[in-house]
N, C-alpha and C positions, 0 to 999 in steps of 0.2 A: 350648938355644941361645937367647939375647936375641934378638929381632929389631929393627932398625935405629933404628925407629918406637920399642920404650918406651926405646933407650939415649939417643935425643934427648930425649925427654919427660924420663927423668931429669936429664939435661946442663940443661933449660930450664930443670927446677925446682931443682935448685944454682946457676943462676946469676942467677932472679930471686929467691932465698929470702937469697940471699948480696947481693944490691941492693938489692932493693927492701924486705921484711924487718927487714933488718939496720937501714935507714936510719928504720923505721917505726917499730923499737923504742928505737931510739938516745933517750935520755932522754927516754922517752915518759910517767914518770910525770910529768913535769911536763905533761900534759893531763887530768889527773886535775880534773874537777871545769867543765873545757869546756865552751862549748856545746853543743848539741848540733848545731850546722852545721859544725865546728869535726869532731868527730867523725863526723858521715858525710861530708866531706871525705876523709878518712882511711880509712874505711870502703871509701867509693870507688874509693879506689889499691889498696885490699888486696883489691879484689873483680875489679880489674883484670890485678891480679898472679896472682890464680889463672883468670882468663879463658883468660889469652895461657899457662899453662902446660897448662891442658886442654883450650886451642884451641875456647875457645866463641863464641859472636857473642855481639858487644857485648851485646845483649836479654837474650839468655840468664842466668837466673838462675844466680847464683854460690854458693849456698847451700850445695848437695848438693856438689860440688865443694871447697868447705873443708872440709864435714865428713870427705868421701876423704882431705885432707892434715894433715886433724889438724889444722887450725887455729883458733886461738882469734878471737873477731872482736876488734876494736879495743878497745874499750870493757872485755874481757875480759883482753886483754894489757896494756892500763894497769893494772890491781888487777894482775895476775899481777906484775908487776914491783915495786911499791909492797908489795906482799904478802911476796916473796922480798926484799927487802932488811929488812923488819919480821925476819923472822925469824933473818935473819942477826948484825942489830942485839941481837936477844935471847940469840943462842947467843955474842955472840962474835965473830962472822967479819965484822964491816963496820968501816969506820971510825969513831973516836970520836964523831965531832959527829953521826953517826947515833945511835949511842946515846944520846946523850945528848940524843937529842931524845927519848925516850922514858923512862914513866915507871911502873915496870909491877910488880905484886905476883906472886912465885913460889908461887901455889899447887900445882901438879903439870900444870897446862891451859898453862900461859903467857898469861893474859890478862892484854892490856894497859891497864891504868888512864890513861884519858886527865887528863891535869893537866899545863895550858899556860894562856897567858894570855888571855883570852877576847877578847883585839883580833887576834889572830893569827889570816889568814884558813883557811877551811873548806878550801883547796884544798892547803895546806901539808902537810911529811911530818909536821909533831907530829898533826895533827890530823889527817887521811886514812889514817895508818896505825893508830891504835887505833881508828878507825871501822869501817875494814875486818878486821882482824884479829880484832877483839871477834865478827863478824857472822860469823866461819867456824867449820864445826862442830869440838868438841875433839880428834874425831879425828885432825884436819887438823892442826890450833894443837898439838897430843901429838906429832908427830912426832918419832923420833930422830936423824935423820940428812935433812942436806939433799938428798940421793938422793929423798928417802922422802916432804917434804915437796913437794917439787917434783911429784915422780906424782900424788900423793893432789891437789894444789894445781892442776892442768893438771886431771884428772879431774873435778873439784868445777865450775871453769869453763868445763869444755866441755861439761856438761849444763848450766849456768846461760844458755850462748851459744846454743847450740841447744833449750832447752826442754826435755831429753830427763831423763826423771826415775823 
């Protein structure tokens, strides 16, 4: 038998996940490269969102509580987004002018060779996605299937989010 209490908490967290979430990630690689007030702005909302869903006070740290819902901090879903489109870009599955913003040698790893124009800024996808991609381990970047890359890729940055190692 559910009782009453975690069928609300569920209901909370579908309808701030599906809000506030969704609104957070909505092209959020473009903060890629931020300030960093810019990003604990951000930070902020998202630590707000898992407050009001585990019913903390304001004070209350939000930390232990993301880690319960599995969430990535801010900072960690900008590369997570930046990352899964890198990959999709390499297999295939995105659209052209993503590809082709990349520029990348098939060795068996999929690592990408950064070669763009060096007036092109540091925060752009040519440039932020062979930064990032290059920096993740081969096991990750080896993936067969984007099921596959995405676990492995959510798991890599939720110990990076939380230190846990």
């Amino acid at each position: 038998v559910v009782s009453t209490q975690s069928t609300g908490d569920k209901q909370m967290q579908i309808i701030v996940q599906s809000l506030v979430l969704s609104s957070l990630d909505y092209c959020n690689s473009l903060y890629y490269g931020a300030t960093s007030s810019v990003v604990k702005q951000l930070q902020t909302l998202q630590n707000r969102a898992c407050r009001i869903i585990k019913g903390l006070k304001k004070r209350e740290s939000a930390e232990e509580s993301m880690k319960e819902l599995h969430w990535l901090k801010i900072a960690e879903r900008i590369e997570f987004k930046i990352l899964l489109l890198t990959y999709k870009a390499l297999i295939g599955q995105s659209p052209k002018y993503l590809s082709d913003l990349l520029h990348f040698e098939s060795n068996g790893t999929r690592d990408v060779v950064l070669s763009c124009p060096v007036n092109l800024s540091d925060r752009c996808f040519a440039m932020s996605a062979p930064r990032l991609w290059n920096n993740l381990p081969a096991d990750i970047r080896g993936s067969k299937c984007v099921n596959s890359f995405k676990s492995k890729l959510k798991a890599h940055l939720f110990r990076k989010s939380y230190d846990i190692y």
